[in-house]
C-alpha positions in Angstrom: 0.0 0.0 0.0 1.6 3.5 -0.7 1.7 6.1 1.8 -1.3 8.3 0.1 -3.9 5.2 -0.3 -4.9 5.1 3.3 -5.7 8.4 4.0 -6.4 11.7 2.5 -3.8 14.1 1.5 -2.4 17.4 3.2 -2.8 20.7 2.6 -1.0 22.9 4.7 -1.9 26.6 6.2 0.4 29.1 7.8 -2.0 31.3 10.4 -0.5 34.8 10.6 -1.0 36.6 7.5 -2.7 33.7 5.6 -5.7 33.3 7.8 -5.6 35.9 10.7 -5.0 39.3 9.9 -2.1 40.5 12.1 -2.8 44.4 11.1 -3.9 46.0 14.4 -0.7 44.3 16.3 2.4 45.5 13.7 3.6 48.1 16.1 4.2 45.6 18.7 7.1 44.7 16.4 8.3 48.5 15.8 10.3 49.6 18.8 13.7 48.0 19.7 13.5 45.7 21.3 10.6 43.9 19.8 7.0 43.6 22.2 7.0 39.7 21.2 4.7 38.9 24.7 2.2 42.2 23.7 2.5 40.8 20.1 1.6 37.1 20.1 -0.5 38.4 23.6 -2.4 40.2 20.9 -3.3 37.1 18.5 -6.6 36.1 19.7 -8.2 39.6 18.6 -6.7 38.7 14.9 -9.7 39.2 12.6 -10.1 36.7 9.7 -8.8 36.6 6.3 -11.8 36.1 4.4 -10.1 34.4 1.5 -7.5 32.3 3.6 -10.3 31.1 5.7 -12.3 30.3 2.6 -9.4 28.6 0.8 -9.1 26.2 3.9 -12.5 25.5 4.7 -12.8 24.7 0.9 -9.2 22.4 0.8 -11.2 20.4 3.5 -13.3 18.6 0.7 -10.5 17.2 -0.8 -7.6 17.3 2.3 -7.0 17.0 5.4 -6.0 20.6 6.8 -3.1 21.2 8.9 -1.5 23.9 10.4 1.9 25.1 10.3 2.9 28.2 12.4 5.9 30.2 13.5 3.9 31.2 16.4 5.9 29.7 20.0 4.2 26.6 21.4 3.7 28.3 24.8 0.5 30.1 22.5 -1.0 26.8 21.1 -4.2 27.2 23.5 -4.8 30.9 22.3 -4.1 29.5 18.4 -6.5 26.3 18.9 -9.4 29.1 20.1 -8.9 31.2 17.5 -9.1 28.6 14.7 -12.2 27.1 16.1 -13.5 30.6 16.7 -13.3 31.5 13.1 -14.4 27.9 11.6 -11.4 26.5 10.2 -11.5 23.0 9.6 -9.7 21.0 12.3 -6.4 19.7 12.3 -3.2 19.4 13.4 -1.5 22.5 14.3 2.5 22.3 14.4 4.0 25.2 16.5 7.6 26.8 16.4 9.6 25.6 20.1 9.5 28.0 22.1 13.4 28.2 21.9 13.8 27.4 18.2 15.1 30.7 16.6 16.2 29.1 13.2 14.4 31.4 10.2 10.4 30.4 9.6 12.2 29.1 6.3 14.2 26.4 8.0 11.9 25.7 10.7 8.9 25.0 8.1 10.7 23.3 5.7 12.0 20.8 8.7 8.4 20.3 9.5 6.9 19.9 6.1 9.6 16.9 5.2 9.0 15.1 8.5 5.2 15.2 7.3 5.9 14.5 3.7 7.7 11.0 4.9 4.2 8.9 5.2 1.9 11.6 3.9 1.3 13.3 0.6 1.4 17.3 1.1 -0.9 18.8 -1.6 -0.1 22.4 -0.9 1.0 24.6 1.1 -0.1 28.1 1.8 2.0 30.6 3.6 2.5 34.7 2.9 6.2 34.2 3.6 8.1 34.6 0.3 11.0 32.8 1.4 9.5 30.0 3.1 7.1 29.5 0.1 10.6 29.6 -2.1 12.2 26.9 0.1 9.0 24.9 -0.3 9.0 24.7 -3.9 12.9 24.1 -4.0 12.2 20.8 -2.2 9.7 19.5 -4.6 6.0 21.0 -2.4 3.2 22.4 -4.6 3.0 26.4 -2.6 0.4 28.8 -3.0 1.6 32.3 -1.7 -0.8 33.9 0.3 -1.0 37.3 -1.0 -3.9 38.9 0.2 -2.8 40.4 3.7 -1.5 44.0 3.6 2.5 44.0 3.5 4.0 43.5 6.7 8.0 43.9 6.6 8.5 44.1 10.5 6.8 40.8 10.6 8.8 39.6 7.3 12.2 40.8 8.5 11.3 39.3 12.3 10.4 35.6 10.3 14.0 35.8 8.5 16.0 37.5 10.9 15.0 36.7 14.5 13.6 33.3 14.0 10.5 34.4 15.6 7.1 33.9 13.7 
């Protein structure tokens, strides 16, 4: 039997950015040094993305949905609300350590190649440039979600300071 015939395959959603609209806390992210608590402390008032929500919600007939996230583990309670809040399809949700400072790039490529072993990964949908570049440099099907409002504290904060 191959990997893919017993069960259904993956597709694979970033949060910040790609479902929740991270807008209102940016400025946490201004100052130096960087609010990370009042940032991530901020999450659960993250409106929707209309059209992330709607692209997962819809990959649901075909996948199973998981999440991937830079977001620290010590938030996975906060995360798990907010997705059930907002009626995303349930599903695993893979969280950053909340020690792990490697890029967004590194850490979610790690993640998606441990779940690529026994499972096919259809897609995966992030609004990181670089980590959807990685993605497709190892062989994954990425859609780039491109409809939140440009965020370059957040960007340079996934890259730089291995934080998101």
């Amino acid at each position: 039997m191959t990997k893919t015939a017993s069960r259904r395959p993956l597709a694979v959603f970033d949060i910040d950015n790609t479902l929740a609209d991270t807008t209102h806390r940016q400025h946490f992210l201004e100052g130096r040094p960087r609010d990370w608590a009042g940032f991530f402390g901020a999450a659960p008032a993250d409106p929707p993305l209309a059209r992330g929500v709607a692209l997962a919600v819809e990959s649901a007939a075909d996948c199973e949905v998981m999440y991937l996230t830079g977001r620290p583990e010590r938030y996975r309670a906060d995360t798990a609300d907010w997705l059930s809040r907002h009626g995303l399809p349930e599903g695993r949700v893979w969280m950053r350590g909340d020690q792990d400072r490697r890029p967004a790039r590194v850490t979610k490529l790690d993640v998606l190649r441990r779940i690529a072993r026994d499972r096919e990964v259809r897609v995966l949908v992030d609004d990181d440039e670089l980590v959807c570049d990685a993605a497709r440099a190892a062989g994954f099907r990425v859609l780039l979600a491109d409809w939140a409002a440009d965020a370059p504290e957040l960007k340079q904060a996934q890259e730089g300071e291995g934080r998101t």
